[in-house]
C-alpha positions in Angstrom: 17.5 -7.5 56.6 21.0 -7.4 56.4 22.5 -8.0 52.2 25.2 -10.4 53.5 23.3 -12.8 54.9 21.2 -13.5 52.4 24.2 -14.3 49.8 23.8 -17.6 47.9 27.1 -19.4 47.7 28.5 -22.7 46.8 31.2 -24.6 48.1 32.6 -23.9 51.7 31.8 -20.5 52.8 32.7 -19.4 56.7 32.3 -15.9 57.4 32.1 -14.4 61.4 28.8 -12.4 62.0 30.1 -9.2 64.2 27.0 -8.3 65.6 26.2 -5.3 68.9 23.0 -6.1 69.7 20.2 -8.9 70.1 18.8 -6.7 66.7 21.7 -7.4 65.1 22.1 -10.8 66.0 18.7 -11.4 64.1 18.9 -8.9 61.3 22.5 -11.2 60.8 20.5 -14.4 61.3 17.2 -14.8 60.7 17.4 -14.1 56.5 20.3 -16.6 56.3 18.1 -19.1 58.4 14.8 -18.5 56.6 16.6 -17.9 53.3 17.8 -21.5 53.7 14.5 -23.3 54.3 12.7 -21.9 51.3 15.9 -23.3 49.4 15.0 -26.3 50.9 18.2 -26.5 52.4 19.1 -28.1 55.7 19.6 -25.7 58.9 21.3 -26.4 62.4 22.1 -23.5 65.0 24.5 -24.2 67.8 24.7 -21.3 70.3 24.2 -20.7 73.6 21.4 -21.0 75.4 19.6 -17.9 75.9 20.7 -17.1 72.0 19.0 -20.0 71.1 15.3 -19.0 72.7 16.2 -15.1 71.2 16.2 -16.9 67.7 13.4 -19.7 68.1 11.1 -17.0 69.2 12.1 -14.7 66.1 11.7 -17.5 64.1 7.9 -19.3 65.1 6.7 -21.8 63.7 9.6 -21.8 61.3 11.9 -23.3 63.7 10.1 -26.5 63.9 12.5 -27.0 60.4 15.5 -25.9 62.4 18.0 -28.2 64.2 18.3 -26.2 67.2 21.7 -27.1 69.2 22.2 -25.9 72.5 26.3 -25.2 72.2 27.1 -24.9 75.8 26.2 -28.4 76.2 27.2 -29.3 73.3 30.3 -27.5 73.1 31.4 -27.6 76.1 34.5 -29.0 75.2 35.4 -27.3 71.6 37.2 -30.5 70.1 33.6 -32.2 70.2 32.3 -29.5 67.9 33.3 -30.6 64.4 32.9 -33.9 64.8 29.8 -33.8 66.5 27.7 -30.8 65.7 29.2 -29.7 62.6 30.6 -32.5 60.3 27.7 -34.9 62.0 24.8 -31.9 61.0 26.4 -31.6 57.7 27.4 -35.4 56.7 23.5 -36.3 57.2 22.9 -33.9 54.5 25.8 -34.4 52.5 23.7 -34.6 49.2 23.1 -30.5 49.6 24.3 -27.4 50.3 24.2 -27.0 54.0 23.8 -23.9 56.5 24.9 -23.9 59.6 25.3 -21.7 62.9 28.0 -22.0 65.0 28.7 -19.9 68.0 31.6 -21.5 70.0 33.0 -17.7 71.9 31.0 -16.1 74.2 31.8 -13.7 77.2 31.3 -16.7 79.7 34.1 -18.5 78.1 37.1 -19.1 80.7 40.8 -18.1 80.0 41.8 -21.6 79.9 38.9 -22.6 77.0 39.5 -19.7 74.7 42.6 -21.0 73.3 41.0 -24.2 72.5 37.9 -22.2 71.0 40.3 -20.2 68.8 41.8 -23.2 67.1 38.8 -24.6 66.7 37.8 -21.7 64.7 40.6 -21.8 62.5 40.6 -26.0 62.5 37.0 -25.4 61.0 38.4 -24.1 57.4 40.8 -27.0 56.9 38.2 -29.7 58.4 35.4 -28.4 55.8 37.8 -27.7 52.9 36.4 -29.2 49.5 32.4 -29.3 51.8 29.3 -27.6 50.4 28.3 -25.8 53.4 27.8 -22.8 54.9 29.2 -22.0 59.0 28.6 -18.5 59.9 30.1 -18.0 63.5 28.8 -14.6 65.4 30.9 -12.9 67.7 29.5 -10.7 70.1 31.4 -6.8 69.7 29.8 -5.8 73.3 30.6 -8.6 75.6 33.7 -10.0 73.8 37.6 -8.4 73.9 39.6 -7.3 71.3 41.6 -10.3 71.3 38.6 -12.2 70.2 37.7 -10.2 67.2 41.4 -9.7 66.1 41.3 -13.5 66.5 38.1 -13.8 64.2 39.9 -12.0 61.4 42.0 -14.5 61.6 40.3 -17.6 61.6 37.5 -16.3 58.7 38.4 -15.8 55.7 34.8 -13.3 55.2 33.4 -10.9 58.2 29.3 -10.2 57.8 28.6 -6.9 59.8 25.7 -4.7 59.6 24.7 -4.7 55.9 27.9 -5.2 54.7 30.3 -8.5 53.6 33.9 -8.0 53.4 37.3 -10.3 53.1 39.3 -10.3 56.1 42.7 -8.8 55.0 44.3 -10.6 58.3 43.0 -14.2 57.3 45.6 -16.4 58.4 43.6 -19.4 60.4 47.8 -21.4 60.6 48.8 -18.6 62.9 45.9 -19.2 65.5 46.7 -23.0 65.5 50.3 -22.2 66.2 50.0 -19.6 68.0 47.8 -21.4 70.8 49.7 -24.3 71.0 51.0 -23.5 74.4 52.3 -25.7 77.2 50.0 -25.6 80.9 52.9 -25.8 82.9 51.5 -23.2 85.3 48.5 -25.1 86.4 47.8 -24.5 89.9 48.3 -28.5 91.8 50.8 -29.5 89.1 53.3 -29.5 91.2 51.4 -32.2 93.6 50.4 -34.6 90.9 50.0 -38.0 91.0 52.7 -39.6 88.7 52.2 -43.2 86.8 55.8 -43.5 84.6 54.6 -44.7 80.9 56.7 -47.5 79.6 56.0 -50.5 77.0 55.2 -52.7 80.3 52.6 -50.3 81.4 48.6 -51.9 80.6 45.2 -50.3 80.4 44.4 -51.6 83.6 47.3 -50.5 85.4 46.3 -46.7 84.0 42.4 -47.3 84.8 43.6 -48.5 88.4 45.8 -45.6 88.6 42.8 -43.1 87.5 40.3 -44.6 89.3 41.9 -44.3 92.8 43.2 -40.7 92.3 39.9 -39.7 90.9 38.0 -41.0 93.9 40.9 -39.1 96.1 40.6 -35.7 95.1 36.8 -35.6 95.1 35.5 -36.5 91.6 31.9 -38.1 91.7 31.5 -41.7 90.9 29.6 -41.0 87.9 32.2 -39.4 86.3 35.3 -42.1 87.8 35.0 -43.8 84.5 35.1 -40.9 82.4 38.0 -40.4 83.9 39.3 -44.0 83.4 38.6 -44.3 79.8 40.5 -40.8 79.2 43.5 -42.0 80.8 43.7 -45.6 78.8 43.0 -43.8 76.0 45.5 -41.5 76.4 48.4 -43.6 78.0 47.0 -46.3 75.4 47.8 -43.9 72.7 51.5 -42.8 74.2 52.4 -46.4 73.8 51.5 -47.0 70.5 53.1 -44.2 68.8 56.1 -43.3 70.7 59.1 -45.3 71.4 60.6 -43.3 74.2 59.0 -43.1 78.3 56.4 -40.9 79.3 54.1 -40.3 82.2 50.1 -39.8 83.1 49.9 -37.0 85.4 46.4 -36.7 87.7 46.0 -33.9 89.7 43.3 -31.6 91.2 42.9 -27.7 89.5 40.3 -25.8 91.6 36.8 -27.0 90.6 38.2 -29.7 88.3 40.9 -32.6 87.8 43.2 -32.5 85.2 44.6 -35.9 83.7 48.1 -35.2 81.3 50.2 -38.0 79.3 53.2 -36.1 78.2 55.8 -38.1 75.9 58.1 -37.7 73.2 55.7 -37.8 70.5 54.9 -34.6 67.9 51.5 -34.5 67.0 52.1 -33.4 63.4 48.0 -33.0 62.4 46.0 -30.5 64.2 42.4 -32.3 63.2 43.8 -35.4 64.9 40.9 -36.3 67.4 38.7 -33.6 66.0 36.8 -35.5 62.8 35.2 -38.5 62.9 36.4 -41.7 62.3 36.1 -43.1 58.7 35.4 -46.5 58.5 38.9 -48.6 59.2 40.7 -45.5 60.2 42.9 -47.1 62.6 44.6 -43.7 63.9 42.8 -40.7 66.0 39.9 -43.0 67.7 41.3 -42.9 71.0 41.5 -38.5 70.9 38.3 -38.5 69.2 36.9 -40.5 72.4 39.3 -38.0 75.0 37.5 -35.4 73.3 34.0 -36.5 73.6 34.5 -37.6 77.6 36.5 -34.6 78.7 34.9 -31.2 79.3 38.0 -29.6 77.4 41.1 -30.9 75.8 44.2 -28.5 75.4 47.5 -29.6 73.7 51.2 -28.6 73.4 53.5 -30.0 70.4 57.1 -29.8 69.6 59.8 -31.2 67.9 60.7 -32.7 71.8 57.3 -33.9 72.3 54.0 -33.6 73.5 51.8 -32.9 75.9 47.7 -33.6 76.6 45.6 -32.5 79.6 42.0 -33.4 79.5 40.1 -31.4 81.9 37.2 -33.6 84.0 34.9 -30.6 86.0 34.0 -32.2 89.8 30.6 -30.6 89.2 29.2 -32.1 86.1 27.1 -35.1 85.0 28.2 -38.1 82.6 28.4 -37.7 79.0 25.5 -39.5 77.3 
């Protein structure tokens, strides 16, 4: 049983579990998980699948009190994670201190996700600021690169590894936001996009139209056309409402997926924009906040020029319920 783990705290507390093996992962798991229950405080884990049997096992009939999340569904997309898996988990419980797992990185990962996983990571301390809650995020030492765990320095302010718990001297989670904000000019089909020029005289339906017929074109599956659709209102919908200058909804097809970008003047000055949930009469955010949940990842570039958002739409995957 590892000492860290089993450290009662208060307030917002997010430390990265480095762990080697599957007997780490539970010597780092298990006491925090069990050590919540008999505090009678609520538990969620969200990591991927074959994790998620490795702990139900270890835990029995214990995990019956669990909320067991399986995070490549769930987190597929890593802008869905805080609003739905973490701030929805821990605003149900908002009464107590809350524990949570939450294991967004893992080796299968793809080099165009990571970035949006790293921000995440680093979005998490500013989103829960002020929250009595717990998020301990394991990061695999075996099957992940260096990059990843320099990252996680970065992005917690706390490490938990073997039996010990020690500050990050490196914690900086501002640096991993900006340094991930990176334009996808490179995208392979860019160059062949379909183009729809955004303008004040430009309507949802002319951007569903748009979507629709370029979806069908490069292959997408019907059940996910008005994914699609609603990603590109939203987004051209958005463009329109806070920009005064032109912009332009770009569709085009990027190996096993389609990519759908409105690029405009715009500078999207907060990071957690599309990432929280709503409160009630927020006006602002709801149309990123739905991108986010539709699209199978969301990546973003802002300047002082203007910005940039491609939604990512995979050609082999079902609707979102």
């Amino acid at each position: 049983m590892t000492t860290s783990a089993t450290e009662t705290s208060t307030g917002f507390v997010h430390p990265a579990l480095f762990y080697r093996s599957d007997r780490d992962y539970l010597d780092g798991l298990i006491p925090f998980i069990t050590e919540g229950l008999a505090l009678g405080q609520p538990v969620a884990v969200a990591v991927p699948a074959a994790k998620l049997r490795l702990l139900r096992h270890a835990l029995g009939a214990a995990a019956d009190d669990v909320t067991l999340i399986d995070m490549e569904q769930a987190g597929r997309n890593p802008g869905r994670i805080i609003p739905t898996v973490l701030r929805r988990f821990a605003d149900d419980h908002a009464d107590t201190h809350v524990r949570i797992v939450g294991e967004p990185i893992w080796a299968g990962r793809s080099e165009l996700e990571y970035p949006a996983c790293a921000q995440h990571e680093a979005l998490i301390n500013l989103a829960f600021a002020g929250r009595d809650v717990t998020i301990v995020c394991p990061y695999d030492l075996s099957a992940l690169d260096q990059r990843a765990v320099d990252d996680a320095l970065l992005t917690h302010p706390v490490v938990w590894e073997g039996t010990r718990s020690y500050e990050s001297d490196r914690y900086a989670p501002e640096a991993i936001v900006s340094r991930y904000n990176e334009p996808l000019d490179d995208l392979s089909g860019a160059a062949d996009a379909a183009v729809l020029p955004i303008s004040s005289s430009v309507r949802s339906r002319d951007a569903r139209k748009f979507a629709g017929e370029h979806a069908e074109r490069l292959g997408l599956g019907a059940d996910r056309i008005a994914d699609l659709q609603l990603i590109a209102t939203e987004l051209v919908a958005n463009s329109i409402r806070h920009t005064d200058g032109d912009g332009e909804l770009r569709i085009w097809r990027d190996g096993n997926q389609l990519v759908c970008e409105v690029r405009d003047s715009g500078r999207l000055t907060d990071p957690l924009v599309g990432k929280i949930p709503a409160e009630p009469g927020q006006l602002n955010g709801r149309g990123l906040l739905l991108v986010n949940q539709l699209a199978d990842l969301v990546r973003t570039h802002t300047t002082d020029h203007g910005t940039a958002v491609y939604a990512f739409v995979a050609l082999d995957t079902a609707p979102r319920n």
